[in-house]
C-alpha positions as a Python dict, from the first residue, in 0.01 Angstrom:
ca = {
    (1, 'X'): (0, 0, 0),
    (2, 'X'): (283, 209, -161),
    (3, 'X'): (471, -143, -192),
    (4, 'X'): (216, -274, -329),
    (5, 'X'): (194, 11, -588),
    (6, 'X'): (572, 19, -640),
    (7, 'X'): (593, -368, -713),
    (8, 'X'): (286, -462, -874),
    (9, 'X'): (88, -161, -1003),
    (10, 'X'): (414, 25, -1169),
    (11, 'X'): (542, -255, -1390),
    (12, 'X'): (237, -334, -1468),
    (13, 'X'): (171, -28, -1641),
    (14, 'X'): (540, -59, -1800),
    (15, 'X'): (465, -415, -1951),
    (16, 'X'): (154, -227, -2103),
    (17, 'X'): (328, 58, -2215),
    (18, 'X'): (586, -157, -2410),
    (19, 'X'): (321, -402, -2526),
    (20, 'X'): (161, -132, -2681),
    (21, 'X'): (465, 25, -2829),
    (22, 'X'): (596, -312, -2998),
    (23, 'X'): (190, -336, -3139),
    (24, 'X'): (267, -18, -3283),
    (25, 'X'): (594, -79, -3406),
    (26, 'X'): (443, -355, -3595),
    (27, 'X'): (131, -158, -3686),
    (28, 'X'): (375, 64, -3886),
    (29, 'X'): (592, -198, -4031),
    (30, 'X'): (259, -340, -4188),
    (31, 'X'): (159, -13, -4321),
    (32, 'X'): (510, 70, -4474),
    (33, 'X'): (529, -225, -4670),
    (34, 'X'): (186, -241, -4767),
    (35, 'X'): (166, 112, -4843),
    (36, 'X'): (36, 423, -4672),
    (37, 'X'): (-216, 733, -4745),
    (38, 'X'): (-48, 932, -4452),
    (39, 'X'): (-11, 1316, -4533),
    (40, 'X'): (379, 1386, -4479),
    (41, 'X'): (347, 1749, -4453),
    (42, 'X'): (118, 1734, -4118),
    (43, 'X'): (125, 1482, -3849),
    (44, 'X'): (376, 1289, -3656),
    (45, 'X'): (779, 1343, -3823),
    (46, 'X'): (906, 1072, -3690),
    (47, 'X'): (622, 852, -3770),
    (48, 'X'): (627, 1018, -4128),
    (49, 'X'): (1014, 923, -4155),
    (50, 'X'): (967, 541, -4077),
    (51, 'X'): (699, 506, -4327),
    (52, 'X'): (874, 656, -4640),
    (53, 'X'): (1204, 486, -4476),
    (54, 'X'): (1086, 155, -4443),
    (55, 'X'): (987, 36, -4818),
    (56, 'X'): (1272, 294, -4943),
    (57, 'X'): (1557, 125, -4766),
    (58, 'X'): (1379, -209, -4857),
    (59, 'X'): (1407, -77, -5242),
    (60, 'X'): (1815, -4, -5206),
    (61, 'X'): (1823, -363, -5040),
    (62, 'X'): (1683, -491, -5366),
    (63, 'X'): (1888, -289, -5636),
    (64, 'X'): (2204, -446, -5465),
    (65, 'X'): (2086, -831, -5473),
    (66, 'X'): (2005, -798, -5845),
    (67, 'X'): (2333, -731, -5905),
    (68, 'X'): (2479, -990, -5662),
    (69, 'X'): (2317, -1234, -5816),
    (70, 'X'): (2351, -1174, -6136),
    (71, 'X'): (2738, -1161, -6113),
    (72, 'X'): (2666, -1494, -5925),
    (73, 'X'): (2577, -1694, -6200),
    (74, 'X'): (2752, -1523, -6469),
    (75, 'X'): (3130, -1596, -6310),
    (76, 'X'): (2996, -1997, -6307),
    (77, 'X'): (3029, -1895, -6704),
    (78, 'X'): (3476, -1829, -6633),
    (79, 'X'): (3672, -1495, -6641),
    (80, 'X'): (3563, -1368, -6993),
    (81, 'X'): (3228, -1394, -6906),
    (82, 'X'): (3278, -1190, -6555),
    (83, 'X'): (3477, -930, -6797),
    (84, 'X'): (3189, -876, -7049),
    (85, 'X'): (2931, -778, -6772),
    (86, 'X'): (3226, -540, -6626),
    (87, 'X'): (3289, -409, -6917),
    (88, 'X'): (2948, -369, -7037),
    (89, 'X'): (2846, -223, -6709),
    (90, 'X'): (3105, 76, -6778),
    (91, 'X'): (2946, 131, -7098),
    (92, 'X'): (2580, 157, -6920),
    (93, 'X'): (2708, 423, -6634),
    (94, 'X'): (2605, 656, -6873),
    (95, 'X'): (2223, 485, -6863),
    (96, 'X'): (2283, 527, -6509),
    (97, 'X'): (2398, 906, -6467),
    (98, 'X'): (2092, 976, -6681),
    (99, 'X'): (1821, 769, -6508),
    (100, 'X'): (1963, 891, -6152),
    (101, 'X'): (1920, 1264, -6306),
    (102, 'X'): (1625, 1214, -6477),
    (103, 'X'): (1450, 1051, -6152),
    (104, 'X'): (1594, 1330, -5924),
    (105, 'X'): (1425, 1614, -6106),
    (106, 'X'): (1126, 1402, -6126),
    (107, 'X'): (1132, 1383, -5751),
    (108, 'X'): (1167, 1778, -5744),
    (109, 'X'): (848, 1795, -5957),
    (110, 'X'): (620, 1511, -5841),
    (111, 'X'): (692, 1585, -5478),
    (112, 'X'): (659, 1983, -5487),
    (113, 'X'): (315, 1930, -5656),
    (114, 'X'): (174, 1645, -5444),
    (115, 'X'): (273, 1880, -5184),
    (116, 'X'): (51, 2169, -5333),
    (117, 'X'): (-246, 1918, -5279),
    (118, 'X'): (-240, 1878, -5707),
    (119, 'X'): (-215, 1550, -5814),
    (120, 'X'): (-316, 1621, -6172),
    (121, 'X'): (-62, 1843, -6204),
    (122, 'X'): (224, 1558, -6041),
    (123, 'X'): (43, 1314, -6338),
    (124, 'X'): (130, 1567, -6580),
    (125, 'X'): (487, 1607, -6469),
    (126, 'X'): (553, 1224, -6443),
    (127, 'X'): (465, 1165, -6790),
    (128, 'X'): (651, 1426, -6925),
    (129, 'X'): (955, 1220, -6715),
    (130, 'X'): (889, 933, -6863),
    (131, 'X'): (823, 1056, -7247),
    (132, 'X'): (1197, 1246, -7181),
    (133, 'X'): (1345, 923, -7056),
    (134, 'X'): (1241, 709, -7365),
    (135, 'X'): (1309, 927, -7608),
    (136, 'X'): (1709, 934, -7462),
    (137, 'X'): (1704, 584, -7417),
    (138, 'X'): (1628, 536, -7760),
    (139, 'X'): (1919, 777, -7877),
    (140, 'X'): (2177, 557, -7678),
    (141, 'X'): (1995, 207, -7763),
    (142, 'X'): (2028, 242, -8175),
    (143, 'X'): (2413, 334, -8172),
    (144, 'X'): (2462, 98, -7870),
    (145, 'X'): (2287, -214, -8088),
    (146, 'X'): (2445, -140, -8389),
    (147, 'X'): (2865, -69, -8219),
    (148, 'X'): (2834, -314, -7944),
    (149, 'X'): (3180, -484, -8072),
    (150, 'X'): (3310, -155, -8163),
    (151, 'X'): (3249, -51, -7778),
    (152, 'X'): (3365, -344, -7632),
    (153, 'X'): (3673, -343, -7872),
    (154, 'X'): (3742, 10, -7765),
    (155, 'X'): (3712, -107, -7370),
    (156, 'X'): (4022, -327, -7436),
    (157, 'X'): (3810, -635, -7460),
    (158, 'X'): (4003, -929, -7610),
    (159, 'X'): (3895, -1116, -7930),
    (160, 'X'): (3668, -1345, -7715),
    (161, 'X'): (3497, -1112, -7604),
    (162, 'X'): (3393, -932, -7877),
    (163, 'X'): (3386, -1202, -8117),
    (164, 'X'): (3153, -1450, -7906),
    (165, 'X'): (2997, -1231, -7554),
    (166, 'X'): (2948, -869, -7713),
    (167, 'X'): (2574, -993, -7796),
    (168, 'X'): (2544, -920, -7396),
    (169, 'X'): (2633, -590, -7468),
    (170, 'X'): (2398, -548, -7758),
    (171, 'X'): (2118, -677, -7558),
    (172, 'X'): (2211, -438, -7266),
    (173, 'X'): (2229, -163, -7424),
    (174, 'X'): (1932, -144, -7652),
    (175, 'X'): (1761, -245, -7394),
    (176, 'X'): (1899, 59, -7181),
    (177, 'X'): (1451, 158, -7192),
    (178, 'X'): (1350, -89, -6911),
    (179, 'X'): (1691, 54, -6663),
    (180, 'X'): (1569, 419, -6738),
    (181, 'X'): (1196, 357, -6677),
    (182, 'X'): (1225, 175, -6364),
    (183, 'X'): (1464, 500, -6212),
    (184, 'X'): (1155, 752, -6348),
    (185, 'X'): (870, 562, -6246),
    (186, 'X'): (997, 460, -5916),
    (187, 'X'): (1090, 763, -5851),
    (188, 'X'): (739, 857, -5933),
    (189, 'X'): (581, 669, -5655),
    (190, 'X'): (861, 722, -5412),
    (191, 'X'): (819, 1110, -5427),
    (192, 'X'): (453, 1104, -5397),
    (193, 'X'): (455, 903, -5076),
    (194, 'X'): (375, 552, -5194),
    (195, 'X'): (755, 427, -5134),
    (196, 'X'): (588, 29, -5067),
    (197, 'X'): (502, 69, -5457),
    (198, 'X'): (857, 112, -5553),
    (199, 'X'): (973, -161, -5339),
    (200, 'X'): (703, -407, -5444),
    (201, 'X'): (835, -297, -5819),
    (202, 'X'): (1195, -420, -5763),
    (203, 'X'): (1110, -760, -5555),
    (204, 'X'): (926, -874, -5889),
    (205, 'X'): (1209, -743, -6105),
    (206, 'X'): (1463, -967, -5844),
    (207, 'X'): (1206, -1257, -5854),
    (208, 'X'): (1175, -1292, -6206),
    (209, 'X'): (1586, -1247, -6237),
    (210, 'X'): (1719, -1437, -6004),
    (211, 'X'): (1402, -1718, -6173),
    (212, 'X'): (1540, -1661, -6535),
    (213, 'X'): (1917, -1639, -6484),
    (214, 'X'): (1968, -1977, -6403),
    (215, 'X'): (1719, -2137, -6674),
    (216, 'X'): (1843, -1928, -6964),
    (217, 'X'): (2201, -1906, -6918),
    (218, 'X'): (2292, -2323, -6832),
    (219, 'X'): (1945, -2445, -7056),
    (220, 'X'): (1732, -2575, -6740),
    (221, 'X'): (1446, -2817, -6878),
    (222, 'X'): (1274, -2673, -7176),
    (223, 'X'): (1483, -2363, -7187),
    (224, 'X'): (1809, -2343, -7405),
    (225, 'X'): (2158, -2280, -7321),
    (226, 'X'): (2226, -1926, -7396),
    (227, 'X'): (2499, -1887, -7140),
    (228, 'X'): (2606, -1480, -7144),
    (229, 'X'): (2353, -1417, -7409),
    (230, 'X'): (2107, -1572, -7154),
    (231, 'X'): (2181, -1309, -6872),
    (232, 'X'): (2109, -1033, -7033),
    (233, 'X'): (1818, -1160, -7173),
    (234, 'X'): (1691, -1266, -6801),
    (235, 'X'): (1782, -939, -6667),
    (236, 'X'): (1607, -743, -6945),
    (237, 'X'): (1313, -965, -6915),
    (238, 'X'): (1276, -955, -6569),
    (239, 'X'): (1332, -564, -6583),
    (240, 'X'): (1086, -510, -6830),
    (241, 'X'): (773, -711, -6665),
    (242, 'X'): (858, -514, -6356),
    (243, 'X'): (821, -181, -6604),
    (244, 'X'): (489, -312, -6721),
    (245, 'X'): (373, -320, -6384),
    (246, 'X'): (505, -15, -6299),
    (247, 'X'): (326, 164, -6635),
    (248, 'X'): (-34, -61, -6477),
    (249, 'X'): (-33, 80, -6164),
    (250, 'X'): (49, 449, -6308),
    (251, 'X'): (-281, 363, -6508),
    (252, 'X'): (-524, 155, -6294),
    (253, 'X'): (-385, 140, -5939),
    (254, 'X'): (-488, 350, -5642),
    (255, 'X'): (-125, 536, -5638),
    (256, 'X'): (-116, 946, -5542),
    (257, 'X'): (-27, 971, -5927),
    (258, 'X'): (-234, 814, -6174),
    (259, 'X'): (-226, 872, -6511),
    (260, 'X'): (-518, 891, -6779),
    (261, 'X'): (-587, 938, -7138),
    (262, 'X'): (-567, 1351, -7044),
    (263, 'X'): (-230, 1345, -6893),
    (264, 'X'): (-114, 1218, -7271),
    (265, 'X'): (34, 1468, -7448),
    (266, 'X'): (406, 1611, -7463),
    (267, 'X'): (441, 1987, -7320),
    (268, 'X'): (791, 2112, -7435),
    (269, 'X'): (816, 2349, -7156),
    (270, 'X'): (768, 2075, -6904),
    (271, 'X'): (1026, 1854, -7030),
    (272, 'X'): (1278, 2174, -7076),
    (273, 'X'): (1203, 2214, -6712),
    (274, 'X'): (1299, 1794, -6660),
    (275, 'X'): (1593, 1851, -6875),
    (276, 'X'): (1743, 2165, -6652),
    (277, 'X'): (1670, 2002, -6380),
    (278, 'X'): (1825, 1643, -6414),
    (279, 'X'): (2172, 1859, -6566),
    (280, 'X'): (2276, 1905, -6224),
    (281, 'X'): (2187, 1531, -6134),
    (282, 'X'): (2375, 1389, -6369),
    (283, 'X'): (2631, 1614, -6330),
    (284, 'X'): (2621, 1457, -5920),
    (285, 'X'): (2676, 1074, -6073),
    (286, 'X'): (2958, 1168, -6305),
    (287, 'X'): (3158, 1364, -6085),
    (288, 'X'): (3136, 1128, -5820),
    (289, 'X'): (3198, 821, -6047),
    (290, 'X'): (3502, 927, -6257),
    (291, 'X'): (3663, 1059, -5892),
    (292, 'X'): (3649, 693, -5795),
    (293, 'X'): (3811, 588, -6157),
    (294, 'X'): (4096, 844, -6069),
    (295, 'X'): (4106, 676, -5745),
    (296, 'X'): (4176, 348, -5885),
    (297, 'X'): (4447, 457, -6129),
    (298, 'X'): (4615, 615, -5828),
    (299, 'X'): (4595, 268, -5650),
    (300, 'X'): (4681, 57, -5934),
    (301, 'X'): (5072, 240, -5919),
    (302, 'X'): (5089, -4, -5616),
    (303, 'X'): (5001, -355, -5741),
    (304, 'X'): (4729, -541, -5804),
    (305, 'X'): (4673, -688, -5465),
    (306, 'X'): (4642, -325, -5320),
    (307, 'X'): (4395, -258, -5623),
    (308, 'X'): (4242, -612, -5552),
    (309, 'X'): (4192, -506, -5189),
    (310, 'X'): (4036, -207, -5239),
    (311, 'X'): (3817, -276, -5474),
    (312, 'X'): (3646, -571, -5245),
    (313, 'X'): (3641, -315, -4956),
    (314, 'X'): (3465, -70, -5212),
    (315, 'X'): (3203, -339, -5237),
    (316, 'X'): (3145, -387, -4890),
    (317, 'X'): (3090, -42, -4826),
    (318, 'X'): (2873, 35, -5067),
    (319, 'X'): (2647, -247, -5015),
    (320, 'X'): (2622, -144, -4643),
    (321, 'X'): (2567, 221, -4751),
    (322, 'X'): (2244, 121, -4970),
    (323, 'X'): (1988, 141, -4612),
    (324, 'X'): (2178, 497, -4585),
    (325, 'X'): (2066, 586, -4943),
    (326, 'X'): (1722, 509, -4893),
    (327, 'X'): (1700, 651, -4536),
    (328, 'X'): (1851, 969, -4746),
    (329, 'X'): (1575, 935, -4996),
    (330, 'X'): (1286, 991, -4763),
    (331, 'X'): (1449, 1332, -4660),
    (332, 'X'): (1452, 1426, -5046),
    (333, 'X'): (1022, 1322, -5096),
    (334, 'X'): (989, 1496, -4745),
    (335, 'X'): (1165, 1828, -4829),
    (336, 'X'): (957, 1866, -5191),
    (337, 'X'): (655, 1780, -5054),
    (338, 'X'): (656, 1982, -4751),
    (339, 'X'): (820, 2296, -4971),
    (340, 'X'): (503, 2271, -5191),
    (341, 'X'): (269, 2268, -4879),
    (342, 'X'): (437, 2587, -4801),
    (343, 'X'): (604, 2424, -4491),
    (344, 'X'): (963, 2473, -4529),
    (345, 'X'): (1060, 2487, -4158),
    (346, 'X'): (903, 2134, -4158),
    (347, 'X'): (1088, 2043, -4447),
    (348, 'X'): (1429, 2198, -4296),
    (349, 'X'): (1301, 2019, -3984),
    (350, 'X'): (1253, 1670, -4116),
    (351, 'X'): (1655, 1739, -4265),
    (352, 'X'): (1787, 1728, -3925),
    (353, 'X'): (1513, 1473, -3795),
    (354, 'X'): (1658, 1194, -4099),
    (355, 'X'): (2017, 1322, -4040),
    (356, 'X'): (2037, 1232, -3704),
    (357, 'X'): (1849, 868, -3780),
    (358, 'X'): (2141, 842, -4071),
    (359, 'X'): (2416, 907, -3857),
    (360, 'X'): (2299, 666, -3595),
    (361, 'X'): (2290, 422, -3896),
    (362, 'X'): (2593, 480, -4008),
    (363, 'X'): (2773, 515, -3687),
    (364, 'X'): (2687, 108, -3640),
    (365, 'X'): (2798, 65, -3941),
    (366, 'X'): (3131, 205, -3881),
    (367, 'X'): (3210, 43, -3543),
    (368, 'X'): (3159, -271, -3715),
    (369, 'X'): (3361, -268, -4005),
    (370, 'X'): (3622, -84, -3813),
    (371, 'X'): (3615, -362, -3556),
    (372, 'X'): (3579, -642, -3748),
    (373, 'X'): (3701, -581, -4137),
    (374, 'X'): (3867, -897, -4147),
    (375, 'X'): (3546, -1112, -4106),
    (376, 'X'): (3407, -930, -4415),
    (377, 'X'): (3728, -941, -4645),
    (378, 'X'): (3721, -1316, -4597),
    (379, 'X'): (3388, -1360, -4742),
    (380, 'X'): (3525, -1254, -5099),
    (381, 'X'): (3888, -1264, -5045),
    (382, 'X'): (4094, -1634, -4888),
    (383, 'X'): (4391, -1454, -5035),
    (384, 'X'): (4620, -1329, -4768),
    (385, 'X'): (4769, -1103, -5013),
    (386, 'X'): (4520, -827, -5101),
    (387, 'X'): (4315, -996, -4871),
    (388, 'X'): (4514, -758, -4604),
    (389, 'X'): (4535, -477, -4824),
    (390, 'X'): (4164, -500, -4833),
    (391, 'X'): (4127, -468, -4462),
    (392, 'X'): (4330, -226, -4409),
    (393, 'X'): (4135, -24, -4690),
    (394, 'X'): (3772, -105, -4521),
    (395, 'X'): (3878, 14, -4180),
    (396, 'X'): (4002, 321, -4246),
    (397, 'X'): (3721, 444, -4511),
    (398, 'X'): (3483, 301, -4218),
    (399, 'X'): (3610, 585, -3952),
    (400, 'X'): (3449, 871, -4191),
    (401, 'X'): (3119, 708, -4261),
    (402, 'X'): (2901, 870, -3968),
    (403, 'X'): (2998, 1216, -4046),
    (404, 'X'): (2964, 1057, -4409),
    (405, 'X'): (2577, 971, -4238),
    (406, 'X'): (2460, 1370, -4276),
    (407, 'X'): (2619, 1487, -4567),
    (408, 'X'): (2435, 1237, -4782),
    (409, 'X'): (2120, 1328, -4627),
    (410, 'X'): (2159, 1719, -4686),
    (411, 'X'): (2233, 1654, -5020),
    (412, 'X'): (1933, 1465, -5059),
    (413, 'X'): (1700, 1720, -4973),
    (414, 'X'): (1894, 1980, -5183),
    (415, 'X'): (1787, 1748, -5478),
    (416, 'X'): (1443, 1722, -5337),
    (417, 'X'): (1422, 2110, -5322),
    (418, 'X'): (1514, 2107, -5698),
    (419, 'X'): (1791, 2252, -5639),
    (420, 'X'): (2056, 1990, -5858),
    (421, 'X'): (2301, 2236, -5928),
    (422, 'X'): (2429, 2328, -5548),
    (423, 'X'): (2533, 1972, -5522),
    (424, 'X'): (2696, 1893, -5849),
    (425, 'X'): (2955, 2263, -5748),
    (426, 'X'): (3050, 2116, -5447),
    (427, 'X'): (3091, 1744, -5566),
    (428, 'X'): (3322, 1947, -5833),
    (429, 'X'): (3504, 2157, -5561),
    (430, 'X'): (3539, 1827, -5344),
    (431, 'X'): (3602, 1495, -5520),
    (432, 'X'): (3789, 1651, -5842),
    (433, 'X'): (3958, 1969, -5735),
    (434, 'X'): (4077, 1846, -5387),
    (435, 'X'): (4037, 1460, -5317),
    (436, 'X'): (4211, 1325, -5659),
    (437, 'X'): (4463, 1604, -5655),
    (438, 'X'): (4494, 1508, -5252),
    (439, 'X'): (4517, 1139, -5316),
    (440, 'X'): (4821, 1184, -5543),
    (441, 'X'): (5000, 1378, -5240),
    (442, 'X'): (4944, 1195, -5014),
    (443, 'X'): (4995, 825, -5182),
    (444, 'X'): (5286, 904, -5424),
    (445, 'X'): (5488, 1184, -5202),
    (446, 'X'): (5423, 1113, -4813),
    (447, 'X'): (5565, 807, -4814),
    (448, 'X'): (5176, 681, -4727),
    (449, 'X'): (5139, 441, -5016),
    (450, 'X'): (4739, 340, -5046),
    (451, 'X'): (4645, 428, -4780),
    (452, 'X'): (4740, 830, -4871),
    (453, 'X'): (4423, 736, -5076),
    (454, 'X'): (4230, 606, -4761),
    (455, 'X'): (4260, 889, -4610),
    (456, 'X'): (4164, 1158, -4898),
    (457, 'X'): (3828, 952, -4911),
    (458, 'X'): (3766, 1033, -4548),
    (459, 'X'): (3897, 1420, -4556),
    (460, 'X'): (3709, 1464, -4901),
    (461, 'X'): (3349, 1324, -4777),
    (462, 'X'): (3421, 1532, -4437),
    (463, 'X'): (3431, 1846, -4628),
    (464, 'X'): (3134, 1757, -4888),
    (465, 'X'): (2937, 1743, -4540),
    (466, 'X'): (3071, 2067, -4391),
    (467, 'X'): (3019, 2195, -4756),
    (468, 'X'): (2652, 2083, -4768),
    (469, 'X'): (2577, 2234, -4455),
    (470, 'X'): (2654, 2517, -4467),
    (471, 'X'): (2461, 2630, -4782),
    (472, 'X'): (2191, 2408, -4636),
    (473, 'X'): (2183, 2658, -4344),
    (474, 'X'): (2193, 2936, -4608),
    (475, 'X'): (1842, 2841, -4710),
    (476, 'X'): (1852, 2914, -5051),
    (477, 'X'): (1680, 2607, -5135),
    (478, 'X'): (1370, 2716, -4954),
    (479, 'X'): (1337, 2963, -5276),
    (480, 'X'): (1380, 2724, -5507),
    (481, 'X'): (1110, 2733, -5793),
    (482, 'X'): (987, 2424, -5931),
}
């Protein structure tokens, strides 16, 4: 009878036990994508980590294929074309810096008071986001219209350029509104819990891009041949609807935040509070990307196949880093919403919980590229030249990115907290006072070469962690009025 029991009865139970787990699984993946009314500051963490994760990584998947397939079709158009949307995009990291800022303190403030259980209040702070990121859109579309040749003259564009392509820029750029709305609004439904909402947003945006590209910019059937005119206009277009649909579902959908005719009106004090607390968010993005600009000068002192090489192993990493981001995200929405809820050893809880989850990402991630960075160079790179520059480059940034894994996380939920400006000291401290100055050192005087650089990435981002940390474990942020 115990045989029996031992060979029948036990994996019995086991095949129902998994059954029922992959059901689940499944269950959840449904109710991520679809979207979710769970409470995330009661109930299940884990479970309350996979839902937010889901749609959010989903969403970071999405931002990185519009832009691979917009450069797609544009470098059918030759090498002045590829140069204009470089060029241009240099010009819009400002739009960037300001949308990533803007959205972060609008996390702080949607988050904390969907947490409080007062999703009037959360209204009333999204629209006061949203009024704050038109009116500096418009500031930066007028001059941006008007100058586009100026600008792109001033970027060291050649005659080309800005005598037949700079209308991309002019279309970009005063139409910097639609980039800036779908950072706030997203961020909107992301920090409230509906995450699916956001991702839904950015699959029509890539649908309608990835449609239009094609048609406007080589004149399929009825359309005409705009060529680099054309791309802009598709991406703008396809940016846009997405926006309107954003601004319906605010309106009329069944969201956590819905806006109505009362949540109209501007309060000053609100969008003072916006405007103090995206500072130290855009503070973050402009630290961070001017470090990597003074990374690339240092590179460039040793030709352009070591500058070639990096820059493609850049790419790689960054693309693979977008599930991180959004995996980083859900720690941010958790930590404001449980904060407001009064929770904050849940909040510092759920910290660790995503960390952990992050680092196992990441941790994949690395053995991979460190094992195989060839297979990936080749993709983009049939040049043995830089082609081995560039995998010596990916390997060795790959060896930091676990540790990499839980420093992006903390710093996530310090933004979530609403606390911007602990982040944007040590980003400061780190990437400007030690890594550049390090990189230099250790490139131009060691005897290292590029990969002095390399390694300055790794140390840097190792010390933003242990940085992070330790004021995390401070718990400062748990004080932090929003």
């Amino acid at each position: 009878m115990n045989k029996i029991y031992k060979s029948i009865v036990i994996p019995g139970i086991i095949k129902q036990m998994n059954r029922h787990r992959a059901l689940q699984l499944l269950t959840d993946i449904k109710e991520a994508i679809a979207g979710t009314e769970q409470d995330f500051t009661s109930g299940s963490m884990r479970r309350a980590i996979f839902l937010l994760a889901v749609p959010m990584v989903l969403e970071m998947l999405m931002e990185s294929t519009f832009a691979v397939f917009d450069i797609y079709f544009v470098t059918k158009l030759g090498p002045d074309a590829i140069a204009t949307v470089g060029l241009t995009e240099s010009l819009i990291t400002i739009v960037y810096a300001i949308g990533v800022g803007l959205s972060m303190a609008t996390t702080a403030l949607v988050s904390r008071r969907i947490g409080e259980k007062d999703p009037e209040k959360a209204a009333r702070a999204a629209f006061q986001s949203i009024i704050t990121g038109l009116a500096v859109s418009f500031l930066i579309a007028i001059p941006g219209m008007i100058f586009a040749k100026d600008l792109m003259r001033m970027m060291g564009a050649n005659d080309t350029i800005v005598n037949e392509m700079s209308s991309y820029t002019s279309i970009m750029l005063g139409g910097n509104a639609v980039i800036m709305m779908l950072f706030i609004i997203n961020a909107v439904f992301r920090s409230s819990g509906d995450a699916a909402i956001s991702f839904r947003v950015l699959v029509i945006a890539n649908l309608l891009n990835i449609i239009l590209d094609p048609l406007l910019i080589f004149g399929i059937g009825p359309f005409p041949e705009l060529g680099i005119t054309g791309a802009a206009i598709a991406t703008n277009t396809g940016r846009g609807l997405a926006v309107l649909y954003q601004l319906y579902l605010l309106f009329y959908g069944k969201g956590r935040v819905r806006l109505s005719a009362k949540n109209i009106a501007i309060r000053m004090e609100t969008i003072r509070q916006v405007l103090k607390l995206s500072a130290g968010g855009i503070g973050q993005y402009l630290i961070a990307t001017s470090s990597w600009i003074g990374l690339y000068r240092i590179i460039s002192e040793f030709g352009s196949e070591a500058l070639a090489g990096y820059t493609i192993a850049i790419r790689i990493v960054i693309f693979a880093l977008m599930p991180a981001w959004g995996i980083s995200n859900a720690a941010s929405t958790l930590v404001g919403q449980n904060l407001g809820a009064g929770k904050p050893d849940r909040a510092e809880k759920s910290v660790w919980v995503v960390s952990r989850i992050n680092m196992f990402y990441m941790g994949l991630v690395s053995i991979l590229l460190v094992l195989l960075p060839g297979m990936f160079i080749g993709i983009f790179a049939e040049d043995t030249g830089f082609a081995e520059s560039g995998v010596v480059a990916l390997r060795t940034v790959s060896y930091g990115l676990i540790f990499y894994g839980l420093g992006m996380v903390v710093v996530q939920s310090f933004n979530g907290a609403g606390d911007t400006i602990t982040p944007t000291k040590i980003n400061f401290v780190i990437f400007w006072l030690i890594e550049i100055p390090l990189a230099y050192i250790l490139a131009m005087m060691t005897g290292m070469g590029e990969q002095g650089v390399y390694y300055s990435i790794i140390i840097a981002e190792s010390l933003m962690t242990l940085a992070a940390v330790y004021y995390f474990r401070k718990g400062k942020w748990k004080l932090k009025q929003v």
